[in-house]
N, C-alpha and C positions, 0 to 999 in steps of 0.2 A: 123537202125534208126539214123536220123543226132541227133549228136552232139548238144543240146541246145544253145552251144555258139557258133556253126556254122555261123549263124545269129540273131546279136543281137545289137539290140538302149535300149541306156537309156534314160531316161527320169530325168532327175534334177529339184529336188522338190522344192519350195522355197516358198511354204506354201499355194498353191491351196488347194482347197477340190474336184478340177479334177484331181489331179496328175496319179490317180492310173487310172483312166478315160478314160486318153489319152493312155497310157499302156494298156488296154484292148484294146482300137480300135487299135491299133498299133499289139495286138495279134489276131484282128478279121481279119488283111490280112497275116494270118502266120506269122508271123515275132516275135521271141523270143522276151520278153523285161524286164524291168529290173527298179525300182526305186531306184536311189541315193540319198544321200545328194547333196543340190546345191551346197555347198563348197568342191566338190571330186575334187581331183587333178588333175593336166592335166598327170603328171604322172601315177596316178592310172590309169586312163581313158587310157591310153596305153596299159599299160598291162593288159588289159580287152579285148583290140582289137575290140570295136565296131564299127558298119554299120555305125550308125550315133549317135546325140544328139537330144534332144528336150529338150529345159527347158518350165518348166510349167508358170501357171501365178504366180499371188500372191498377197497376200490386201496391197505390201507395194508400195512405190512409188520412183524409185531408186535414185531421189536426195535429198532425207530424210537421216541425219543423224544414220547410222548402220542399213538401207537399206540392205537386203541378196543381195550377189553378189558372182558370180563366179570366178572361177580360167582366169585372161587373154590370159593364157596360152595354153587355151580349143581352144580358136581362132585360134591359130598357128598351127595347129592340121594337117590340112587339112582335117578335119573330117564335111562332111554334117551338118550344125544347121538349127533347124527350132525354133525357140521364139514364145510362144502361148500369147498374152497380155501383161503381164510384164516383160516374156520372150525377146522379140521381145522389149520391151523398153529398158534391159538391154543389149542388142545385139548394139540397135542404142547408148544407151549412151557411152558402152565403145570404140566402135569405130567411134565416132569422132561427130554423130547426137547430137539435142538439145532435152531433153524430156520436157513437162512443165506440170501445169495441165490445162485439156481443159475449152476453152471458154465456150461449151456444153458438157457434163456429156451424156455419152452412156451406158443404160440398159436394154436389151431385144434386142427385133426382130428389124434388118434395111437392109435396101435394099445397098447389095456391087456391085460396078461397076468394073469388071475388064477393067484396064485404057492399061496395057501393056501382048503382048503375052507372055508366059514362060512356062516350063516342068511343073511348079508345079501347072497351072493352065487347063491344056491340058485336053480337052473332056469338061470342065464347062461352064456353059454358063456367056454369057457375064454379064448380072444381076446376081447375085442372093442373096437370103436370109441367113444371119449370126445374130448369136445371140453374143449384144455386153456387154461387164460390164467391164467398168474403167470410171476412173475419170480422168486419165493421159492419153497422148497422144504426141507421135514424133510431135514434131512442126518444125522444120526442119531437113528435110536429107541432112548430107556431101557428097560429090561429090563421094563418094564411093559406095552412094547406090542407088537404081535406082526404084524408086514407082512403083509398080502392080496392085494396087487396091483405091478404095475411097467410100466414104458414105457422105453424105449428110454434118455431121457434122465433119466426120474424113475425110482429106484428102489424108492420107498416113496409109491407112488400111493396105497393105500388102509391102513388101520390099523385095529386094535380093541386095546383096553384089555384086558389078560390075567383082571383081576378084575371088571373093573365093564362097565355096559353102557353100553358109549362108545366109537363109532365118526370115522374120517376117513377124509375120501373129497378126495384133490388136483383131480381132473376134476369138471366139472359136472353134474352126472346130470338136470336141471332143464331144459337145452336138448336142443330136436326134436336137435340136431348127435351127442347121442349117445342112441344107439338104444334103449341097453334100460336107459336111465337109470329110466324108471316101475317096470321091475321092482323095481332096488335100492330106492327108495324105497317100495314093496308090501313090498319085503320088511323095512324098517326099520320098516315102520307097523307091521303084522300080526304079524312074526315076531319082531322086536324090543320092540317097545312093548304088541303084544297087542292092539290095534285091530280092532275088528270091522266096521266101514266103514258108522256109523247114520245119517250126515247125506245130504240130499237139496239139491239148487240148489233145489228147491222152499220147502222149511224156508225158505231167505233168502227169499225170498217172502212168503213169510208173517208173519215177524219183521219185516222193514220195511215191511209194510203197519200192521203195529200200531204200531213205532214213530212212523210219519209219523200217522198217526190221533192220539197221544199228543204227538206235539210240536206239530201242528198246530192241534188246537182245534176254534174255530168260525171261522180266520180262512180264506183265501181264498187259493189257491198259487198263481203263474202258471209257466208251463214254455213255453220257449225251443224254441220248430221250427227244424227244418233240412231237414226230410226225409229225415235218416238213422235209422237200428235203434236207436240210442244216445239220443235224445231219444222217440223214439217208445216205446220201454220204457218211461223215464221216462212217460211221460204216462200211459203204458196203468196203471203202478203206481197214479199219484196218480190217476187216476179209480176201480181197484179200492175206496182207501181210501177218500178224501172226495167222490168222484162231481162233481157239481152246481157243488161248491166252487172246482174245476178251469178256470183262463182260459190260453189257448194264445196264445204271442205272435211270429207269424213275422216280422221282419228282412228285405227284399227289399232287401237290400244290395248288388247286382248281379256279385256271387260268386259265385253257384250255377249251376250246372250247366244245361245246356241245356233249358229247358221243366222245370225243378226246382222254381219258387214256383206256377207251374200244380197240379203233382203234387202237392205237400205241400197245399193249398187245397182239392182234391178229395177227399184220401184223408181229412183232418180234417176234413173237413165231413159226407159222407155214411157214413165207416165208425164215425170218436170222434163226429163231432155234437157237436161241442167249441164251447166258447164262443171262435174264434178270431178274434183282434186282426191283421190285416197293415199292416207300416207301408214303407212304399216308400220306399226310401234309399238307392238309390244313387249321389244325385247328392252327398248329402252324403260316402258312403263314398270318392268318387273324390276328391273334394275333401281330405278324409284323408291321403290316401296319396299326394299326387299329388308327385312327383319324388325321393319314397325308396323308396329301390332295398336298405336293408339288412334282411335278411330276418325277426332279432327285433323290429326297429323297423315292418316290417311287422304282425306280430302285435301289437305294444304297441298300435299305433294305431287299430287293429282291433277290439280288446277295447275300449278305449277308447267309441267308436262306436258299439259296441254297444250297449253299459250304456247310456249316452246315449239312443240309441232307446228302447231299451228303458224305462227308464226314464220318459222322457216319456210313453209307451202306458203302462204301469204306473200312472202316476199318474191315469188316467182309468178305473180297477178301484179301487171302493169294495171296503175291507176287504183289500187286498191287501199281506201283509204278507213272504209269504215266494216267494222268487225257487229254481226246479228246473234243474237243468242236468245231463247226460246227462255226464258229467266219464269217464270212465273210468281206470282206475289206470293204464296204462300212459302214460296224461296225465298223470297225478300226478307221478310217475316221473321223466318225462325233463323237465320240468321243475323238479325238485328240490321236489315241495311236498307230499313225504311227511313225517307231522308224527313217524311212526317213525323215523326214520333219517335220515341225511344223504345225498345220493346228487348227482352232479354233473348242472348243469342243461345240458340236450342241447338245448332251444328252450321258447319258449315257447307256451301254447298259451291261444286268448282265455279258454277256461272256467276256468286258473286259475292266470295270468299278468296277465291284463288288470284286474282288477279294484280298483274306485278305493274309499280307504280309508273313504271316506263312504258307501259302498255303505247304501242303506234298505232294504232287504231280507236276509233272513237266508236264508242258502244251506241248500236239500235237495240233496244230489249220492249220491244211493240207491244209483249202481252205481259211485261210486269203489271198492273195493277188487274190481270185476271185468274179466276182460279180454273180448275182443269176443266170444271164441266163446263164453263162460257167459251175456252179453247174449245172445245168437242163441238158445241153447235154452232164459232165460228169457222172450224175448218169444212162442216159441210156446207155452210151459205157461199164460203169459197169453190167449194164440187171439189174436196179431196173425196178421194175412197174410203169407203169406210174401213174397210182393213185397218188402214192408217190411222182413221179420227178414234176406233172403236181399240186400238192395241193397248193393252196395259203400261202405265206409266213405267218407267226405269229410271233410276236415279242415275244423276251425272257420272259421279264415280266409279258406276257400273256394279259390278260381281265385287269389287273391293269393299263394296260395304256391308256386303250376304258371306264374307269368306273371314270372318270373325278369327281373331289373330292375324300370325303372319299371313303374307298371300303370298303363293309359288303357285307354278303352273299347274302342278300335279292337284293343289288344292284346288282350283279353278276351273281344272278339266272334272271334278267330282261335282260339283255348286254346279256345272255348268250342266250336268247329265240329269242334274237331279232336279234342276229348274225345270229341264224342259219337258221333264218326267209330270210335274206336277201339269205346269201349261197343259199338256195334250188330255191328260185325264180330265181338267175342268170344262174343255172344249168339247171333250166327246161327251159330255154330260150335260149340255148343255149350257154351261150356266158358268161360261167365259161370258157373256151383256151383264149378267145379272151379278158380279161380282166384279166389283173396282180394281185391285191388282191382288194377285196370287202367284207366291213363288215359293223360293227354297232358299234356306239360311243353312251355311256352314259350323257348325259348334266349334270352340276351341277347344273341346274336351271329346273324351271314350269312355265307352263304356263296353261290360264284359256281354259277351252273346255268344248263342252254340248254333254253329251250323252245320247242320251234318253229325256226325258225334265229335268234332272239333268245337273247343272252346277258344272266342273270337275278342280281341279288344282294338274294336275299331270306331270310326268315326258315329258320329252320332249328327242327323236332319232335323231343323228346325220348317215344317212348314208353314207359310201364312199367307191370310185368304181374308179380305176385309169388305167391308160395304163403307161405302162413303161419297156424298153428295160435292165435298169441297176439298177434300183432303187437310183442311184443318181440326176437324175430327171425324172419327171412324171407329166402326163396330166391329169385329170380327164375325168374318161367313159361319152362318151353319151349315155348315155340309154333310148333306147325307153321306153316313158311315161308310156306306159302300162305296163312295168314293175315297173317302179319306182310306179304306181297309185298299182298294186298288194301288191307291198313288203309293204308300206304305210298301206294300209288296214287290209292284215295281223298284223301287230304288234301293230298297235291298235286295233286291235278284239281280239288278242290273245294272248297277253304279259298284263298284268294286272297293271295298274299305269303308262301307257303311252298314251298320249293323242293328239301326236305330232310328226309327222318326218317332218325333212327336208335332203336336200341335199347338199354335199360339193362338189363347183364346183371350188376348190382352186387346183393352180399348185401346183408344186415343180420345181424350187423356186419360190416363194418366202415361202411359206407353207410347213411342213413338210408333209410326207405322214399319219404319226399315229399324233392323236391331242398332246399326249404326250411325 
């Protein structure tokens, strides 16, 4: 097996919420990779001996006073750069271009024109589609640099350095929103840096099975059930590593999904043969929660709760020293609790938002630096079931964040009718693989409806159905009508005090994927 750092770019954060983004697509052509601080040294960056750089973007704008900025000394490098948006400003700024802010502000979808042939455009076609977001904008290039690309309102969308091997790119190439961003980046790995594509999602595999064997010991790890892919990886890992060692601790905090603490109890029992802990809690969870309606103070409380449970079952495991949780980076992310970079907190999330500073346990979070689909085709190289690898995400805080305002039982037992109303209709239709997660959202509001010759003011269904490769952004499903005219009918015929669906046909961005 090659060496990890055989082959390996990093990526210099400087406060995107694609950092980690660009870093997966950079892992989707083999290619090891790595997220820094943007202020790493040109020293470090040496004795790291990486392929290449990429700096990411950022909300700042680099002739603003205490603007992030790099080592100048990165240039000197002779080391391949490619600048993703602010990246590629900070590139033009420090070597010698004018950045300003644009005449026209560029957000979303526009048509790029490649103006000049180069390696980093090679196979693309001459148009094509890029998704843009800044406000700033290279207004002139020095004579050093040589423009590749244009749009309508940006003139100097993409760039390379006339002598050295250092590229800018204004659009994102790192989002599904522009198409044939993988290739530019194939062809900045391979063509530019020289990359041969050694690394395997396996190789991580295997690395942190030895790591957790090496920090672990002889002590005793426990891991946090949900009955999603995300902890269940997790488990499947830490049993790889220390087998026996391994105690599972499921939370029936009365969040979960319809016949959800049934499933997770079944599938741990007779598939892991786990030593599994269930503590029944959702009288305390409601107790929690009961008359806050504000949606981080929901998760605060949550996480909270948890730990607590947990906690208390933990302390009845001799030897149990270290606590596993299924975190994933794009949790990281939008919660701001990348230790690389600064990135604005989008919510919080219990795995790593909630936790109380006295915590006893010392965190394994194995698949923080992956996003959900690299979990998916890790848990099969492990030989989980598919059921499992293939089950729709669920957020940590469960129904508390689909049951919008206050949450009481009686709202939960509706959310909870109506969720699985939706589930079963997507499934009998096929097209539960072909759509990323779809459920049911509680309104805090009513509205008026006639049933019967009674006129009704009852609750009002939010449902949502997305496509999405990373869960850093996402499209909403198109679903055929007759399903949507099915699941409809359903949960007003059959969910009691709903009188009302409709459908959310909002992205991400600008929309988050869960309403809270």
């Amino acid at each position: 097996m090659p060496r990890l750092a055989d082959e390996k770019v990093l990526v210099l954060d400087f406060g995107s919420q694609y950092a980690q983004l660009i870093a997966r697509r950079v892992r989707q052509q083999q290619v090891y990779c790595e997220i820094v601080r943007h202020d790493i040294s040109a020293e470090r960056v040496r004795e790291i001996g990486p392929k290449g750089l990429i700096l990411s973007g950022g909300p700042s704008s680099v002739y603003e006073a205490g603007a992030p900025k790099c080592d100048p000394e990165l240039f000197r490098l002779g080391l391949p750069v490619l600048g993703i948006c602010y990246g590629m400003q900070l590139i033009a700024d420090a070597l010698g271009s004018r950045v300003q802010s644009a005449p026209a502000r560029e957000y979303g979808r526009a048509q790029c024109r490649v103006t000049a042939a180069d390696a980093l455009f090679e196979g693309v076609p001459e148009t094509i589609e890029v998704w843009m977001s800044h406000g700033d904008q290279v207004a002139q290039v020095s004579e050093e640099f040589q423009p590749l690309a244009a749009t309508a309102t940006c003139p100097v969308a993409a760039v390379k350095h006339r002598r050295l091997p250092i590229y800018g790119l204004q659009f994102h190439p790192e989002v599904t929103h522009t198409p044939h961003g993988s290739e530019l980046l194939r062809n900045f790995l391979t063509k530019v840096c020289g990359c041969a594509g050694t690394w395997k999602l396996g190789d991580f595999a295997d690395e942190t099975i030895r790591r957790i064997r090496a920090e672990v010991g002889e002590s005793r790890v426990i891991c946090g059930l949900s009955g999603g892919v995300d902890s269940a990886v997790v488990a499947a890992l830490l049993a790889r590593a220390i087998g026996p060692r391994l105690s599972c601790i499921l939370v029936d905090n009365g969040l979960l999904r319809k016949a959800e603490a049934e499933s997770v109890i079944k599938e741990f029992s007779d598939h892991f043969k786990t030593d599994l802990h269930v503590v029944q809690a959702e009288d305390r969870f409601l107790a929690a929660l009961a008359g806050e309606t504000r949606p981080q103070e929901k998760r605060r409380k949550i996480g909270h709760a948890f730990i607590e449970c947990f906690a208390a079952e933990a302390a009845k495991i001799e030897n149990a020293r270290f606590l596993a949780q299924g975190t994933l980076y794009p949790d990281v992310i939008e919660s701001g609790g990348s230790k690389d970079g600064p990135a604005a907190t989008i919510k919080l999330h219990h795995n790593v938002g909630g936790l109380p500073e006295d915590l006893v346990f010392t965190l394994i979070e194995p698949l923080r630096d992956l996003f959900k689909d690299e979990v998916r085709r890790l848990g099969l190289q492990l030989g989980l079931p598919e059921d499992i690898v293939w089950r729709h995400p669920f957020p940590g805080p469960g129904l508390a964040v689909r049951c919008l305002g206050e949450v009481t039982r009686e709202r939960l037992d509706t959310i909870r009718e109506a969720d699985a109303i939706v589930v079963e209709e997507i499934k009998a239709a096929g097209l539960y693989r072909e759509t990323s997660q779809s459920f049911a959202v509680l309104l805090p509001i009513q509205s008026v409806g006639v049933m019967g010759d009674a006129r009704t003011y009852e609750d009002a269904v939010a449902v949502r159905s997305i496509q999405s490769e990373d869960f850093m952004t996402a499209d909403w499903s198109h679903l055929p009508y007759d399903v949507l005219a099915r699941i409809s009918t359903r949960i007003i015929n059959e969910v009691p005090g709903v009188n009302r669906v409709v459908y959310d046909i909002s992205s991400k961005p600008p929309a988050t994927i869960e309403w809270e």
